[in-house]
C-alpha positions in Angstrom: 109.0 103.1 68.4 108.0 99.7 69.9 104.7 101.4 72.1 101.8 101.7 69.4 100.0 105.2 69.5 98.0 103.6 65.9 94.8 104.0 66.9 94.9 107.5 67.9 93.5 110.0 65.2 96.8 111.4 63.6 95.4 114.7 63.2 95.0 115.4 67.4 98.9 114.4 67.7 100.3 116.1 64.4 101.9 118.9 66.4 103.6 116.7 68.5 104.9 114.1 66.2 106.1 117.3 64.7 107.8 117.7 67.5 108.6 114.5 68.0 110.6 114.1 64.4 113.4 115.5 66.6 112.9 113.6 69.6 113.1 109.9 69.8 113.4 108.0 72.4 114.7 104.6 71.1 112.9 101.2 73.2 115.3 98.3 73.3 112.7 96.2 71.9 113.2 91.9 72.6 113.6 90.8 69.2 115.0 87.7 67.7 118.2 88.4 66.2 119.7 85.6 64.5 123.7 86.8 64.4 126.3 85.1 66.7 126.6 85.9 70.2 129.9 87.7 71.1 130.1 86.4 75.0 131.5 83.9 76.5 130.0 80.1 77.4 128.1 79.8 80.3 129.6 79.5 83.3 129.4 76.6 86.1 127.4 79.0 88.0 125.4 80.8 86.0 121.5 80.2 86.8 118.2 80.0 85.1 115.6 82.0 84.9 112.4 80.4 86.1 108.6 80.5 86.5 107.1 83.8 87.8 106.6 83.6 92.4 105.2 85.5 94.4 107.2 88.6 95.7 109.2 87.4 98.8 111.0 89.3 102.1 114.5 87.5 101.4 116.6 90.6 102.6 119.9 91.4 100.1 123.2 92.4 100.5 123.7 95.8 98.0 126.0 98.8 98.1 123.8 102.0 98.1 126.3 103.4 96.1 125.5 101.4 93.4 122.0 101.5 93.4 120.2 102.7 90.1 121.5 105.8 88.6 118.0 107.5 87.7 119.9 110.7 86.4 120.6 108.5 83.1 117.0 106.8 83.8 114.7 108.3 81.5 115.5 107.6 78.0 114.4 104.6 76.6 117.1 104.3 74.0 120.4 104.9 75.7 122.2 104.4 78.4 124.9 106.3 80.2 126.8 105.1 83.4 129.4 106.7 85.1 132.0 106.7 88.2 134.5 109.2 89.2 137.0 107.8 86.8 134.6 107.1 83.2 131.4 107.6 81.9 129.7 104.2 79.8 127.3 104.3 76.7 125.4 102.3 74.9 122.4 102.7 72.8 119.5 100.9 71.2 120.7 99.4 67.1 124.4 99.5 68.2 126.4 96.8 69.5 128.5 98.4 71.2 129.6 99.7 74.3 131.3 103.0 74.7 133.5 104.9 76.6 135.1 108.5 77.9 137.9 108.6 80.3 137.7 111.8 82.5 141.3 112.5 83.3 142.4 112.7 79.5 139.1 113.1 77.8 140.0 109.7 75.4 137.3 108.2 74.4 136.4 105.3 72.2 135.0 101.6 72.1 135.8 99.9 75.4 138.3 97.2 74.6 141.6 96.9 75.3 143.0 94.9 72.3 145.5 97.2 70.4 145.2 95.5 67.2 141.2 95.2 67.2 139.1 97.2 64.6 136.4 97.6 66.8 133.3 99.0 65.4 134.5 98.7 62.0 131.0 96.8 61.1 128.1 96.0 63.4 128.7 92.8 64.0 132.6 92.1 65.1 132.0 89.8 68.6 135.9 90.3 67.9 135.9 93.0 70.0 135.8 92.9 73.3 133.4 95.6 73.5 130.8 94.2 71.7 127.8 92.8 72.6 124.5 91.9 70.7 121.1 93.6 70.8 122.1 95.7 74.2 118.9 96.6 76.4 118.6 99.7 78.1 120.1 100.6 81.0 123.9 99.5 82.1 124.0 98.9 85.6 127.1 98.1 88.4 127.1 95.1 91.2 130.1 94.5 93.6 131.7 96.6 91.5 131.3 95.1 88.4 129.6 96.3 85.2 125.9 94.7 84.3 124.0 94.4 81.3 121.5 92.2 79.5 122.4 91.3 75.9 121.1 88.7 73.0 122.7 84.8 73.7 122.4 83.1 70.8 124.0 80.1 72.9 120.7 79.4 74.7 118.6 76.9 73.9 116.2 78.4 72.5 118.2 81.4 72.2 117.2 84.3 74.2 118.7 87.5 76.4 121.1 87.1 79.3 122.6 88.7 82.3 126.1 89.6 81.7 128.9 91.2 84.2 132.4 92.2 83.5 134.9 94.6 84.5 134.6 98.4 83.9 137.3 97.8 80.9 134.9 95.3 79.8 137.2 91.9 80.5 136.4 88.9 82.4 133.0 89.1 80.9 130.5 86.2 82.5 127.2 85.2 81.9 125.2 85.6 85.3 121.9 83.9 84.5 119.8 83.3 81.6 116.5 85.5 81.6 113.1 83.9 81.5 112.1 83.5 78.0 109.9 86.3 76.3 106.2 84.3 77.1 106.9 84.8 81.1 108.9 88.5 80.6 107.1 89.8 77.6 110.0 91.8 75.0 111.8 93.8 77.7 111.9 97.8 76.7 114.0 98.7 79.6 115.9 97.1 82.3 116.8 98.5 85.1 119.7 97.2 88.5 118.7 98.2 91.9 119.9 96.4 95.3 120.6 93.1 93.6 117.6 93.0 91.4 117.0 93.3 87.4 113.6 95.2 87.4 111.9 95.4 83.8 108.8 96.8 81.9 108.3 94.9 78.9 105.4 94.5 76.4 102.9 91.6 75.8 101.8 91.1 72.9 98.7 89.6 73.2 95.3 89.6 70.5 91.9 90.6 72.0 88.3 90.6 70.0 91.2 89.9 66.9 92.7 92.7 67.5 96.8 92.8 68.6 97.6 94.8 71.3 100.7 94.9 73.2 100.3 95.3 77.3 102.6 96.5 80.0 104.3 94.2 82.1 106.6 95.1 85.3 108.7 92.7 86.9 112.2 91.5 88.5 114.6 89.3 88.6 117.2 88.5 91.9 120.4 88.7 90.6 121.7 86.0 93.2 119.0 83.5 92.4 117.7 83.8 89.1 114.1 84.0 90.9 111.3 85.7 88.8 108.4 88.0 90.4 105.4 89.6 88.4 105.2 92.7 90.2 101.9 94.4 87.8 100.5 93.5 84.7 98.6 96.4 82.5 95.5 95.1 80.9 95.1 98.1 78.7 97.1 99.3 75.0 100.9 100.1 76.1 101.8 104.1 75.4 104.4 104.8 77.4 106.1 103.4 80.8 109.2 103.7 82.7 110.7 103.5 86.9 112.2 105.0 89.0 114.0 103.9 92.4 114.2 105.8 95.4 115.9 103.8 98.9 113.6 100.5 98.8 110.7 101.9 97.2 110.3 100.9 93.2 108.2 103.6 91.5 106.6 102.5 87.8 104.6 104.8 85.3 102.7 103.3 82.5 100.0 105.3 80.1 97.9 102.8 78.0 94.7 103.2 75.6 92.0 101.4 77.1 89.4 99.4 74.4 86.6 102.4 74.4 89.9 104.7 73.4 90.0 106.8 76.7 94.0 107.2 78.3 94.4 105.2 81.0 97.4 107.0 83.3 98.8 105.1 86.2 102.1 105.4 88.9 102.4 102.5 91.5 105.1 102.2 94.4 106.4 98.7 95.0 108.3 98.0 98.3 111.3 96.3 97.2 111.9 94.7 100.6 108.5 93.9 101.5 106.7 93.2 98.3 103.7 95.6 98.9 102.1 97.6 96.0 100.1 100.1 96.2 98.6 102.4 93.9 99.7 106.4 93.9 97.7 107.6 91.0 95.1 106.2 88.8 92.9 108.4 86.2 91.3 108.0 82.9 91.4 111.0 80.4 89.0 111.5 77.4 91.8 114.6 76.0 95.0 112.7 74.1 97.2 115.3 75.3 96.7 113.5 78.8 99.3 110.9 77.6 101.6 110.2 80.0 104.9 111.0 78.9 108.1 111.0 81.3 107.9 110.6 85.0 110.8 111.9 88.0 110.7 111.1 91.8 112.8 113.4 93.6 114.7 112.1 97.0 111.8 113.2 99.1 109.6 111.3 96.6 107.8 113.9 95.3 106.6 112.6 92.1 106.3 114.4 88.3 105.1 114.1 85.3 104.6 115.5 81.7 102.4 114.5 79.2 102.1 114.2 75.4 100.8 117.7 74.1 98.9 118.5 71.3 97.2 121.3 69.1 98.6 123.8 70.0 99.3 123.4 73.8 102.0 124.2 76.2 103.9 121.9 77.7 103.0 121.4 81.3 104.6 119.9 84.7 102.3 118.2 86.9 102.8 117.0 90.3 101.1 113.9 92.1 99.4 115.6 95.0 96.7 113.5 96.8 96.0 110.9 94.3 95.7 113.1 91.7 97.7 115.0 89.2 98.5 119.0 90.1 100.0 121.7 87.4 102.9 123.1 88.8 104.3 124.9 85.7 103.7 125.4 82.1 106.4 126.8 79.3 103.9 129.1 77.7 105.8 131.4 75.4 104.2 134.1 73.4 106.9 133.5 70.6 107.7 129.5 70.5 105.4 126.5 71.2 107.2 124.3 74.0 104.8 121.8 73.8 107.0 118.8 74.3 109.0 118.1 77.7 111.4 115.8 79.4 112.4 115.2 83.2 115.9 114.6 84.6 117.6 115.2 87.9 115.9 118.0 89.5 115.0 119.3 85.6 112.5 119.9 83.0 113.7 120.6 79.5 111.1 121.9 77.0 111.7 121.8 73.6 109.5 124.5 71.4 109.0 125.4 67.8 108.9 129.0 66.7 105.3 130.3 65.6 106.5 132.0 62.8 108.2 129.1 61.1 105.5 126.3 62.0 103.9 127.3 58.5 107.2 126.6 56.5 106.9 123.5 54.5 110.0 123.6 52.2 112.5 123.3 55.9 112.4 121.9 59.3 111.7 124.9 61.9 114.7 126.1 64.2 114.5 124.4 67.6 114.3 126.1 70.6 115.4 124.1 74.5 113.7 125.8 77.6 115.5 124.0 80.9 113.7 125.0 84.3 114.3 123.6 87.9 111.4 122.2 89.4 110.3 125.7 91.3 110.0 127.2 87.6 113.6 128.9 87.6 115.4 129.0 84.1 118.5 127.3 84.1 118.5 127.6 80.2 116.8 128.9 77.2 117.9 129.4 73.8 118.8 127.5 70.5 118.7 123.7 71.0 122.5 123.1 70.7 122.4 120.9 67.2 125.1 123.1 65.7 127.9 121.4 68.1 127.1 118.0 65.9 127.1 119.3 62.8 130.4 120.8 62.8 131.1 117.7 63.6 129.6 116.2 60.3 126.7 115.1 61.3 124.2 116.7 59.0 121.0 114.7 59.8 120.1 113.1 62.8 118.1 112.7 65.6 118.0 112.4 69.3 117.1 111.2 72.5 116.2 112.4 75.9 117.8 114.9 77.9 119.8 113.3 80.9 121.6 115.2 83.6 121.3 118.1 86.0 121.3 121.9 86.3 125.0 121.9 85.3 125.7 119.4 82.9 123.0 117.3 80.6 123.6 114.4 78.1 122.1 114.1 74.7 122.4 111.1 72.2 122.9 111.9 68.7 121.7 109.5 66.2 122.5 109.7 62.5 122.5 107.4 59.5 124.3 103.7 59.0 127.5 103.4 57.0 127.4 100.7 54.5 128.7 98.2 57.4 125.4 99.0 59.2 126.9 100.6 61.7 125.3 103.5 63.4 126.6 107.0 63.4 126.1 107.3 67.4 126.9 110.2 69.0 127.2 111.3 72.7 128.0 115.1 74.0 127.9 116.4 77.1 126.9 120.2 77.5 127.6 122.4 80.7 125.4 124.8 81.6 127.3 128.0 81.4 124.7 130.5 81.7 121.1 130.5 80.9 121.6 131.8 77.7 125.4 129.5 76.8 126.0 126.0 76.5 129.5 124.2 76.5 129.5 120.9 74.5 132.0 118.3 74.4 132.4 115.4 72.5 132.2 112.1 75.0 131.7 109.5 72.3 131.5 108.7 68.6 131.0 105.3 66.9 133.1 104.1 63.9 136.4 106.3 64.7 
């Protein structure tokens, strides 16, 4: 993981690393990869990124029914997109996009050459489904697929705005992004009313010491035009947004330099410019990291932290400027001590008590779902048996994404000597709140 938790003492976080050996949530980190870039030249009027403004009032043109589809918002490490017609996937380390067609349940690499091997290594800008060093999250404008991906084309090289059609042709470059020095290495990326909002990390050395900060910003899609919207001074943990009409709501959790947690959730007016601060605390307990963040469509805002030692996960809600418990998955049987948010959704995932002694095998996993007035939706066996019968003997996975009827997980197992990743995406329907449904939606290399 690209956000450093090094200087926290490993023995306060051990039982949720534990957890956490199961749960990773891949960062599309801004790297420098040297392979060739799959797109195509530049076009005529493809633009520049520049030098950071100030925010600006310049009303935009957008379809609300494109705007940013926070459901799939959450994970750092994949991305899912979907109309009424297909569902999209990519994910962090393969370079690739993916996809599931409803009607007939195909799915497959999206690329419509009959004769192309497609994923058959990592690296085949062949295919017209390929595309390097994809960040986090895909995105639609005017009806046409967006995406940031490594240009090795630039000069220097760098990341770029892409669109193309939803069966990936007529790809075009939109505009070149700032280089890293004015973006920092973008984790996530996010398309709402003809913007590209990012939070990205600095990397920058203080009293000799490297530390990498949190940096949220945008990018008009029309223009090219840069803003700084906030800049973290502190030690990045964890960050992430969230979009609601106009209003822009960012999370970051950062270790400040006397090693206190630093928690903070600001609303940016997309149409105004205005920030403002919605919560701001510093915690001397490490299991006040925060973790994943949801703002419902009355913008109620949540949260759940990192736990440790021992402690139930708990939901917390923004109430006044500060943070309020709303719910906790104590269990007198299983320790749910670490916890995701989705659409309307927490999901828990717990360890037995029994079996957290048993060195020689990794304990059964247990998933709690709730709605956000504390109902079960689910609780039972996390569903990893649907990917082993598939084959997939070790893996692990990202966040949960999705509602009370349906959620999406990302499966991620070992590379095949072509370094390609075994990627895997199912979709499971909530049946009851003891059954799951899973369906395969995508798999890599077939």
């Amino acid at each position: 993981m690209c956000a450093s938790l090094k200087k926290i003492p490993f023995k306060k976080l051990l039982p949720a690393f534990l957890a956490l050996l199961f749960l990773i949530s891949f960062i599309g980190c801004g790297g420098d990869p040297k392979q060739e870039s799959p797109t195509e030249p530049p076009l005529d009027q493809a633009v520049q990124g520049g030098e950071p403004t100030e925010a600006t009032n310049a009303p935009l043109s957008y379809d609300p029914a494109e705007d940013f589809q926070n459901s799939f918002g959450t994970c750092a490490g994949s991305s899912i997109w979907e109309n009424e017609e297909i569902l999209l996937f990519s994910a962090t380390g393969y370079n690739y996009f993916g996809y599931y067609d409803k009607a007939s349940g195909i799915h497959g690499v999206l690329c419509g050459k009959p004769e192309c091997m497609h994923d058959m290594n990592n690296l085949n800008d062949e295919c017209s489904g390929y595309a390097e060093n994809i960040i986090t999250h895909i995105g639609m404008m005017n009806g046409r697929i967006l995406f940031v991906a490594y240009d090795s084309s630039r000069n220097p090289s760098g990341f770029s705005l892409y669109s193309m059609k939803s069966d990936s042709t007529d790809r075009r470059k939109l505009l070149d992004l700032p280089e890293q020095d004015i973006t920092g290495a973008i984790q996530q990326c996010y398309l709402h009313r003809g913007y590209l909002y990012m939070n990205a990390n600095v990397y920058e050395v203080h009293s000799g010491e490297p530390i990498d900060n949190t940096r949220f910003s945008r990018l008009n899609v029309s223009t090219g035009e840069f803003e700084l919207i906030f800049d973290d001074k502190y030690e990045s943990l964890y960050s992430g947004m969230c979009f609601i009409g106009n209003n822009v709501y960012m999370f970051r959790s950062s270790m400040t330099v006397d090693e206190t947690i630093s928690n903070v959730i600001k609303r940016f007016d997309s149409e105004t410019g205005e920030l403002e601060t919605v919560l701001e605390s510093e915690e001397q307990d490490f299991d006040r990291i925060m973790f994943r963040m949801w703002v419902d469509e009355t913008e109620n805002i949540y949260c759940t932290m990192m736990q440790t030692a021992g402690a139930a996960a708990v939901v917390y809600k923004v109430d006044g400027g500060r943070l309020k418990p709303i719910m906790d998955f104590a269990d007198n049987e299983i320790l749910f001590n670490v916890a995701m948010l989705s659409d309307g959704i927490v999901s828990a995932l717990g360890i037995p008590l029994d079996g957290m002694g048993d060195e020689d095998e990794a304990p059964e996993l247990m998933l709690w779902i709730r709605d956000f007035e504390g109902n079960t939706v689910y609780k039972g066996d996390f569903p990893s048996s649907f990917v082993r019968e598939l084959g997939m003997d070790e893996f692990i996975y990202s966040d949960i994404q999705g509602d009370a009827a349906e959620f999406y997980i990302q499966f991620y197992g070992d590379e095949d000597e072509q370094g390609v990743p075994d990627i895997c995406f199912v979709r499971f329907d909530i049946v009851s709140p003891s059954e799951l449904n899973g369906e395969l939606v995508f798999r890599s290399g077939q």
